[in-house]
C-alpha positions as CSV (number, residue, x, y, z in Angstrom):
1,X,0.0,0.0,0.0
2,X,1.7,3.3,-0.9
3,X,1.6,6.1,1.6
4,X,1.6,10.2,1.6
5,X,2.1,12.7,4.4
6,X,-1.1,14.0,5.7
7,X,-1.0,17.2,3.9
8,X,1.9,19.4,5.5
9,X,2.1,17.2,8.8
10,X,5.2,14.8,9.2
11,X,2.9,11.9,10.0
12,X,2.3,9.6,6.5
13,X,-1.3,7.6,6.0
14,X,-2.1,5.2,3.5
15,X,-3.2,6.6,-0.1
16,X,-6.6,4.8,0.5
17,X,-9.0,5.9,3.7
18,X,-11.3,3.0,5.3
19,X,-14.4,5.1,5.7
20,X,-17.1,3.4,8.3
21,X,-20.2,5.0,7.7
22,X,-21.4,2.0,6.2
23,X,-21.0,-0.2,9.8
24,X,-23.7,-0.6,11.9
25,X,-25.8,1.2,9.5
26,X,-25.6,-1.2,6.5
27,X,-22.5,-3.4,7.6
28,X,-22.8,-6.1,10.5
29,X,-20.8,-6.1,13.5
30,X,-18.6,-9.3,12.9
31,X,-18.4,-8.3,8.9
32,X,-17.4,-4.7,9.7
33,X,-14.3,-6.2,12.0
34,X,-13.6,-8.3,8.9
35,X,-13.6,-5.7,7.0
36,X,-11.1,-3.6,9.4
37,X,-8.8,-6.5,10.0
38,X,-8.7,-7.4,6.2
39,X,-7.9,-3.6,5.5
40,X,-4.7,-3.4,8.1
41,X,-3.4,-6.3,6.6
42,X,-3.8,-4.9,3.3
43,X,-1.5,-1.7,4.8
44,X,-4.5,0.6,4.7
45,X,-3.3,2.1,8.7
46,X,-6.3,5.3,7.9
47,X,-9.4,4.7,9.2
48,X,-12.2,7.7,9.5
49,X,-15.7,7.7,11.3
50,X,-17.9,10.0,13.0
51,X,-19.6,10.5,16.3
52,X,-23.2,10.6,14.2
53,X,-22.2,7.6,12.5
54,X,-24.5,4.6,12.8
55,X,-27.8,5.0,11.0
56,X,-30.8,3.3,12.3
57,X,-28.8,1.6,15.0
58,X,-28.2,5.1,16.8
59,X,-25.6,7.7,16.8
60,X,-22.4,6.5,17.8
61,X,-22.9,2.9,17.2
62,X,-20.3,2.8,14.5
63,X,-17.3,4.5,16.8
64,X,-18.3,2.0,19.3
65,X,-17.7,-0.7,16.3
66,X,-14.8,0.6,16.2
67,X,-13.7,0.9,19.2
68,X,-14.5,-2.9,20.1
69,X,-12.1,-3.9,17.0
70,X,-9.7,-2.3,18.7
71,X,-9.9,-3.6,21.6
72,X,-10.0,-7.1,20.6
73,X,-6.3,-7.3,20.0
74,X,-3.0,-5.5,21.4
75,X,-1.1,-3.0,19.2
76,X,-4.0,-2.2,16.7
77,X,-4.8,1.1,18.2
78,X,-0.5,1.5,17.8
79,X,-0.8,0.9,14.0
80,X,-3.3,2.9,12.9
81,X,-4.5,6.8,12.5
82,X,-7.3,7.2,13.5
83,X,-10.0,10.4,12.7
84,X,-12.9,11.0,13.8
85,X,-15.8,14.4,13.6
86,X,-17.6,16.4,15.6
87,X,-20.5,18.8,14.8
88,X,-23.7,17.2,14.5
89,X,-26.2,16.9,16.6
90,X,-25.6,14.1,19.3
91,X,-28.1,14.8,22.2
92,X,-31.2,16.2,23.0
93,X,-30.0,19.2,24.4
94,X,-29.8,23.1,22.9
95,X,-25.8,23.0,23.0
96,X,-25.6,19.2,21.8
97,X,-24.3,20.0,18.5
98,X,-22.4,22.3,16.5
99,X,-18.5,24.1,17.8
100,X,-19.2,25.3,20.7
101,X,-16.4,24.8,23.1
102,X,-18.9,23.1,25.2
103,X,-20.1,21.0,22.7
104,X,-16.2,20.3,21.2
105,X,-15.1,19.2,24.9
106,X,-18.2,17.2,25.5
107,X,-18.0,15.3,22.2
108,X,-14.6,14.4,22.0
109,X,-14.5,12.9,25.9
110,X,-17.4,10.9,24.6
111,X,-15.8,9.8,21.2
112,X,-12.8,8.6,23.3
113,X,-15.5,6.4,25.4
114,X,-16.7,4.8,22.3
115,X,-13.6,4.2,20.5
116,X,-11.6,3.0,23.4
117,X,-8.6,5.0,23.2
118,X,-7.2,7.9,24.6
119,X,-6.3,10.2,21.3
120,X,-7.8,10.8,18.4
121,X,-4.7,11.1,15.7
122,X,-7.2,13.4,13.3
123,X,-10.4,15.8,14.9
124,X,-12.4,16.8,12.8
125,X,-14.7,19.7,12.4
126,X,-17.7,18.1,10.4
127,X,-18.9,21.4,9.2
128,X,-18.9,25.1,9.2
129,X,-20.5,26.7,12.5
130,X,-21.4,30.2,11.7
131,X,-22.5,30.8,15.1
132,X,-19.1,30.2,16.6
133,X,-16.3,32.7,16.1
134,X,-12.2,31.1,15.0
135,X,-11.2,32.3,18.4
136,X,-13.7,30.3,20.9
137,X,-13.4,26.7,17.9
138,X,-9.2,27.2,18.5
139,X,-9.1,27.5,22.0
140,X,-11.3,24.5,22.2
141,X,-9.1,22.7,20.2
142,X,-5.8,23.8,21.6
143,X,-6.8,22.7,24.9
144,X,-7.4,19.4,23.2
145,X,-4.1,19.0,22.1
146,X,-2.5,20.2,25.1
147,X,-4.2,17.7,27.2
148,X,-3.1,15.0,24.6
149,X,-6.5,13.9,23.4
150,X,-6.5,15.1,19.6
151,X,-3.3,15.4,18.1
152,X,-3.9,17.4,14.7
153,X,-7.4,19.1,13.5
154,X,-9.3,18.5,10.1
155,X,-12.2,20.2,8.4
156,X,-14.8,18.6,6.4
157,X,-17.2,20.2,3.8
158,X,-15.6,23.8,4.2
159,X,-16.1,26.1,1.8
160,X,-12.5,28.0,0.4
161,X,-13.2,31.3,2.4
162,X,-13.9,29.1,5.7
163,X,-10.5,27.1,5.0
164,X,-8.9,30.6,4.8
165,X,-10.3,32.3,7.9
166,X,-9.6,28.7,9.8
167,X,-6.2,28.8,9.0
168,X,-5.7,32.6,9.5
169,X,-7.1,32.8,12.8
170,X,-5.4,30.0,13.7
171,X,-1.7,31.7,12.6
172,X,-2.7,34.3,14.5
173,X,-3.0,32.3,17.5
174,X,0.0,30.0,16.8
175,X,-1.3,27.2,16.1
176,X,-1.0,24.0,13.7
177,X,-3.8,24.9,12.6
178,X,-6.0,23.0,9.6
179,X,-4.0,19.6,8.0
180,X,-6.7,18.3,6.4
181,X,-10.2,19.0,4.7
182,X,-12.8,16.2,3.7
183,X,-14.7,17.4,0.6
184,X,-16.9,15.6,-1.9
185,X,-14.8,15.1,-4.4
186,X,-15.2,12.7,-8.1
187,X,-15.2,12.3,-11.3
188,X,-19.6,13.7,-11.0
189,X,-19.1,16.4,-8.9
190,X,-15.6,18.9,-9.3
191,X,-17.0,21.7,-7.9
192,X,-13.7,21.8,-5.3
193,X,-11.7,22.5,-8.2
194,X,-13.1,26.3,-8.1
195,X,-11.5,27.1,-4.8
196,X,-11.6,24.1,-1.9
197,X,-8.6,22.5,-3.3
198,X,-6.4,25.6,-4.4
199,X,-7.2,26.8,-0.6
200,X,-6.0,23.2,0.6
201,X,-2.6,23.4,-1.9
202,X,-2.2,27.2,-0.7
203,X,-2.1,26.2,3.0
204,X,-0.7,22.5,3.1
205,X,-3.9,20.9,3.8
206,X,-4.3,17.4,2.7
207,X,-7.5,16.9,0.6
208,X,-9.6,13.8,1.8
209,X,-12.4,13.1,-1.1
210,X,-15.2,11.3,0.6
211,X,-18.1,9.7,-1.9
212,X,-14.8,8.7,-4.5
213,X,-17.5,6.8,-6.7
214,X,-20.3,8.9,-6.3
215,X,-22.8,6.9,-3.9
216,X,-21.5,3.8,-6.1
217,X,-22.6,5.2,-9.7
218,X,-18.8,5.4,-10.6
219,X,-18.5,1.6,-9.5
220,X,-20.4,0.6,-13.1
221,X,-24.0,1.0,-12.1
222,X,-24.8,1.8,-16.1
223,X,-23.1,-1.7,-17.5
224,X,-25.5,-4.2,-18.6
225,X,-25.5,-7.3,-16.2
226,X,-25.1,-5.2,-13.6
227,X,-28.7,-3.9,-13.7
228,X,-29.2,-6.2,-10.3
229,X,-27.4,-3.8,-8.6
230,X,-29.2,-1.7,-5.5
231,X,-29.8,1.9,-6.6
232,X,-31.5,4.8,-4.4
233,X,-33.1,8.3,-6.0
234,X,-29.2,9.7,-5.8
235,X,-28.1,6.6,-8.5
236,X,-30.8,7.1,-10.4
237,X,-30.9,11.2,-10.7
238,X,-26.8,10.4,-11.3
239,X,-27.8,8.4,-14.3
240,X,-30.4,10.3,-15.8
241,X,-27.8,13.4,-15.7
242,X,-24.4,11.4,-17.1
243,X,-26.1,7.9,-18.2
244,X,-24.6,8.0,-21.6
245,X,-21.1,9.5,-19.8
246,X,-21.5,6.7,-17.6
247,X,-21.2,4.4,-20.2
248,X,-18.9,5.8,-22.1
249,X,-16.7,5.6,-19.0
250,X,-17.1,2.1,-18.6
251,X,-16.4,1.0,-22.0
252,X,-13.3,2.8,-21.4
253,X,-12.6,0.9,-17.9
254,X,-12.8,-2.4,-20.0
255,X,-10.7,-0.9,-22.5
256,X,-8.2,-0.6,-19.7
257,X,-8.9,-3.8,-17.9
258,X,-10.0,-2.4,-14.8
259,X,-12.7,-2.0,-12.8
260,X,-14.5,0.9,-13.0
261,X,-14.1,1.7,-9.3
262,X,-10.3,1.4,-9.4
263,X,-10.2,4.1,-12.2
264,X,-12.7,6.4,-10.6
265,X,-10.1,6.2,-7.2
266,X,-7.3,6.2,-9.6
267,X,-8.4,9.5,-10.9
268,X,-8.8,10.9,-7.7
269,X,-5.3,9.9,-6.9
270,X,-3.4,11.5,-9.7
271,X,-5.0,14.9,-8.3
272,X,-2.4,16.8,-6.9
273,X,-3.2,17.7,-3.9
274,X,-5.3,14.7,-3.0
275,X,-4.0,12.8,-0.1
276,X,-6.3,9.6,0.5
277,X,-9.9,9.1,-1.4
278,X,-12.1,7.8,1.5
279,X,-13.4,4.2,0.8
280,X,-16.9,3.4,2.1
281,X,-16.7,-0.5,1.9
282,X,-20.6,-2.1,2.4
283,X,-18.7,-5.0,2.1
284,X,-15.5,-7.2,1.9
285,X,-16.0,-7.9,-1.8
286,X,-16.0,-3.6,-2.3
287,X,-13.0,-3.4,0.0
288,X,-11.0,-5.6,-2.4
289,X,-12.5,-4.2,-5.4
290,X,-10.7,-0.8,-4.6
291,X,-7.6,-2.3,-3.0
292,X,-5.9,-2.4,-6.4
293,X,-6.8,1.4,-7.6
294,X,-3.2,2.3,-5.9
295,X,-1.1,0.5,-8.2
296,X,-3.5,1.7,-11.3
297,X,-1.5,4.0,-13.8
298,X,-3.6,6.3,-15.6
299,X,-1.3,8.1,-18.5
300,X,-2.3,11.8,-19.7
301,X,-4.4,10.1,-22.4
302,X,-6.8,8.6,-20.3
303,X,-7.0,11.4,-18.0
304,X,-8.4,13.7,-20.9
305,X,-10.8,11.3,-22.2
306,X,-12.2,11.3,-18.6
307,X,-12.0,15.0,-18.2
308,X,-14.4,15.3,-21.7
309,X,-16.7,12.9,-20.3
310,X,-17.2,14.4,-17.3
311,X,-15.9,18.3,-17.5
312,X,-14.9,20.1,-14.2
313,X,-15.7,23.6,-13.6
314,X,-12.8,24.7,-16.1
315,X,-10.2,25.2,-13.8
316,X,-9.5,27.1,-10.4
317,X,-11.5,30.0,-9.7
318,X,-11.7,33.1,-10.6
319,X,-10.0,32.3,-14.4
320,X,-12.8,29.3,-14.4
321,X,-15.4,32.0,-15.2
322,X,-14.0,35.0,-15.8
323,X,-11.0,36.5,-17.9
């Protein structure tokens, strides 16, 4: 499994993210510890939840997933980095969501409960709180770090401006500031190109690109034979709006051999600036599906042919729309 730096920090993460949205929600218990287990020993050492995660099963069930794997056998907690979120709601309480230090304090001390450690390697803000000035979010976090319980601080679904003001305020202060931002980021939906990722290149922030194959659409929901497959009202919008895109691209993933998951993470990995795609594995047979995407060249050629079937905004912003 080959590795990059987490944007501008000196710690290095697998090029592919396990994502766990999926466990508890959609994913067993016993098959979601598979599915971990199977992952390490692939060299995939990232792992990302959320303290909302867990569906119909209840908020939190999927860090406390997690945290049970974990626990079940010594040093895993030692090889892995390990990111979690805070933001949504989580109680019933006014002040039980959102970046309050309150809420920040309160939600990591619980996150810690559920995952059975005592760090998170990767906090991250799960979205913009406009209620909450820089100043009361940072000291928050500082005292976070200086009690040893987060060591570095993400964002996730930032706009460019908020990824700016985060990282100024938190110069001002002295701090590490921003290393990472989770955006929705592939080969459907580019609108990062504008300004989230020339903020994230500008200020050293590694770009994390969570729904990689669009809800599954990228991983050849348009191919004949593979009609079978379970698709929601985001598939099928996705396919009315790129359905003969869709299957251009997939002629062009047999063309290349691969499978049309691999290329859509492939893509995603050529992107400078683009640190680890996040994985959402339902299942063991997806995790190995996108294992290979790593190892998947994908020569200047094939990037344009995938760039004229599914255009980006035209560049970074503001030359993208304007002279």
């Amino acid at each position: 499994m080959q590795c990059a730096r987490l944007g501008r920090t000196g710690v290095e993460v697998s090029r592919l993210c396990l994502g766990t949205m999926n466990f508890g929600a959609l994913t067993s218990e016993p098959d979601a510890h598979a599915i971990m287990s199977r992952a390490l020993d692939e060299g995939i050492d990232f792992f990302d939840t959320a303290d909302v995660y867990g569906g119909a099963a209840g908020k939190g069930t999927t860090e406390e997933i997690v945290g049970r794997w974990l626990a079940q056998a010594g040093g895993r907690r030692e090889r892995i980095v390990l990111a979690t979120k805070v933001f949504g709601r989580t109680g019933e309480g006014r002040n039980d969501r959102g970046l309050s230090a309150r809420h920040v304090r309160q939600a990591c001390e619980a996150s810690l409960r559920r995952l059975q450690t005592d760090h998170i390697d990767l906090y991250q803000m799960h979205h913009v709180d406009r209620a909450t000035s820089w100043d009361e979010i940072w000291q928050a976090m500082e005292q976070l770090v200086r009690e040893g319980k987060v060591l570095y601080v993400g964002s996730s679904n930032f706009a460019g401006w908020h990824l700016a003001r985060a990282c100024e305020t938190a110069t001002a202060r002295h701090l590490l500031g921003l290393v990472s931002e989770q955006s929705i980021y592939n080969l459907t939906n580019r609108t990062v190109e504008l300004e989230v990722l020339p903020a994230c290149r500008a200020y050293g922030l590694g770009m994390l690109p969570w729904s990689p194959l669009a809800a599954g659409v990228l991983g050849g929901i348009a191919t004949i034979g593979r009609v079978g497959r379970r698709k929601g009202e985001l598939q099928r919008r996705k396919l009315d709006q790129h359905g003969e895109s869709l299957r251009s691209y997939e002629r062009l993933c047999a063309d290349l051999g691969a499978e049309p998951a691999q290329v859509a993470l492939a893509w995603l990995l050529h992107t400078p600036g683009v640190t680890a795609p996040i994985i959402g594995p339902r299942t063991m047979n997806q995790l190995e599906t996108a294992l290979p995407a790593v190892d998947l060249q994908l020569d200047e050629a094939v990037r344009e042919r995938l760039d004229a079937l599914f255009p980006g905004p035209g560049g970074e912003a503001p030359e993208a729309y304007a002279w």
